[in-house]
C-alpha positions as MATLAB code, in Angstrom:
seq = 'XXXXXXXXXXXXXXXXXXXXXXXXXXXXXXXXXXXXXXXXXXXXXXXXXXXXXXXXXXXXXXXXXXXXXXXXXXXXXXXXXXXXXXXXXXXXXXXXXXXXXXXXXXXX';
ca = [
       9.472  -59.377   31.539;
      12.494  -61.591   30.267;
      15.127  -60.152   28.528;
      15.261  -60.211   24.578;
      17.266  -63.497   24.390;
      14.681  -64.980   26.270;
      11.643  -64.097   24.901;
      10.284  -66.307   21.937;
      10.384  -64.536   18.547;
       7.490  -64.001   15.797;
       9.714  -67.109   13.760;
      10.314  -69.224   16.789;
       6.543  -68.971   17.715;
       5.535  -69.958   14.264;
       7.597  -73.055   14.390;
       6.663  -73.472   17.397;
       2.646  -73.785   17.210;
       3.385  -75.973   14.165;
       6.095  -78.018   15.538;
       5.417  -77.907   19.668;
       4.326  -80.076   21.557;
       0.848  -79.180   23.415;
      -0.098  -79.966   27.268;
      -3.642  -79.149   28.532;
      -5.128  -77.925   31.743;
      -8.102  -76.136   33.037;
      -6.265  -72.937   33.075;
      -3.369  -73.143   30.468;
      -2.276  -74.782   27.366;
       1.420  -75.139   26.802;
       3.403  -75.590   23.835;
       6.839  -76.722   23.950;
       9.573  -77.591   21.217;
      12.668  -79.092   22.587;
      15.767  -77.622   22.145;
      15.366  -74.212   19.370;
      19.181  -73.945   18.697;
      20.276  -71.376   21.159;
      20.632  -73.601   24.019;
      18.654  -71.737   26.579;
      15.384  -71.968   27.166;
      13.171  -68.942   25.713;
       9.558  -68.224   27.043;
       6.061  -66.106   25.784;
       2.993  -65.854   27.284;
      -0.719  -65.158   25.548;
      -3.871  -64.002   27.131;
      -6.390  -63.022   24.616;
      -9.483  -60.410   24.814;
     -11.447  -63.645   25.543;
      -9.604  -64.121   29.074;
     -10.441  -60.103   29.789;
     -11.479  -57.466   27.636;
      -9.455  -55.089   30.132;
      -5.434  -54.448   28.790;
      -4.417  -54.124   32.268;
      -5.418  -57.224   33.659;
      -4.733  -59.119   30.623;
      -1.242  -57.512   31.709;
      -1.640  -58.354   35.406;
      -2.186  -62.318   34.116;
       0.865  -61.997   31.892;
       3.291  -60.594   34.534;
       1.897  -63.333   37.041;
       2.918  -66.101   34.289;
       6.010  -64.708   33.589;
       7.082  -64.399   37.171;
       5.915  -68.310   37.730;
       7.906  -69.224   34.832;
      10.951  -67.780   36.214;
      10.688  -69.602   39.525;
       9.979  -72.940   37.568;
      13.122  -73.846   35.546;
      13.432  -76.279   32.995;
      16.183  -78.902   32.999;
      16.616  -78.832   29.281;
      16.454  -76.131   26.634;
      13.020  -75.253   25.064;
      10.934  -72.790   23.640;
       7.619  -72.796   25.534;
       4.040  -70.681   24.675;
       1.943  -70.277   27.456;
      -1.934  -69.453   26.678;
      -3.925  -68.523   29.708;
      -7.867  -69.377   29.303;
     -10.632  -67.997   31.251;
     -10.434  -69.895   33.993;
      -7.152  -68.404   34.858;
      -8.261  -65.273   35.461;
      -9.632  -65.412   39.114;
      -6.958  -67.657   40.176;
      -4.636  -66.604   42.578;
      -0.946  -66.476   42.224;
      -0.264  -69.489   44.604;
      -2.038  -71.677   42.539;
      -1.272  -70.272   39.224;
       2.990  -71.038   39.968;
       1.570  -74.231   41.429;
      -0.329  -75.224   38.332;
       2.006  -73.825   36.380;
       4.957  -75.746   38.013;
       2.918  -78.966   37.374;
       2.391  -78.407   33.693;
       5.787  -78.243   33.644;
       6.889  -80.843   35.499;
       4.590  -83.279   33.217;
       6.939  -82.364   30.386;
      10.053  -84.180   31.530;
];
């Protein structure tokens, strides 16, 4: 888990989903909004019931996606939602960071 100052907030996320802009692939959808004020990029990650209807591998996804994310900097300050679909959750970690890192590297 990222520490508090990096973690997206319930009035960061709002502006956020309105505000972001949205990239698409078969196992994520990312919203980003350049630059939120603080100068350092700040990260969340969402995995509904729909992706698993278990907590702890809803969990497992989310700790996966957060680890990826840390290996996978951004050159410039953002806030960025991650939302896993259900394709994501047989995929292993490998190609989840590599995916991941791809998304990411389309927003530059």
């Amino acid at each position: 888990m990222f520490s508090k100052k990096k973690r997206v907030g319930r009035e960061l996320f709002g502006e956020v989903s309105a505000r972001g802009a949205s990239r698409h692939s078969p196992f994520f959808t990312i919203r980003v909004l350049r630059g939120p004020g603080t100068g350092e990029s700040r990260y969340a990650v969402v995995v509904s019931k729909k992706v698993s209807k278990k907590a702890v591998t809803r969990n497992l996804l989310k700790r996966r996606t957060l680890a990826a994310l840390r290996e996978c900097p951004l050159p410039f300050p953002a806030a960025i939602v991650v939302f896993l679909k259900r394709e994501a959750h047989d995929l292993p970690y490998e190609d989840l960071k590599r995916e991941l890192g791809s998304l990411l590297s389309k927003l530059t």
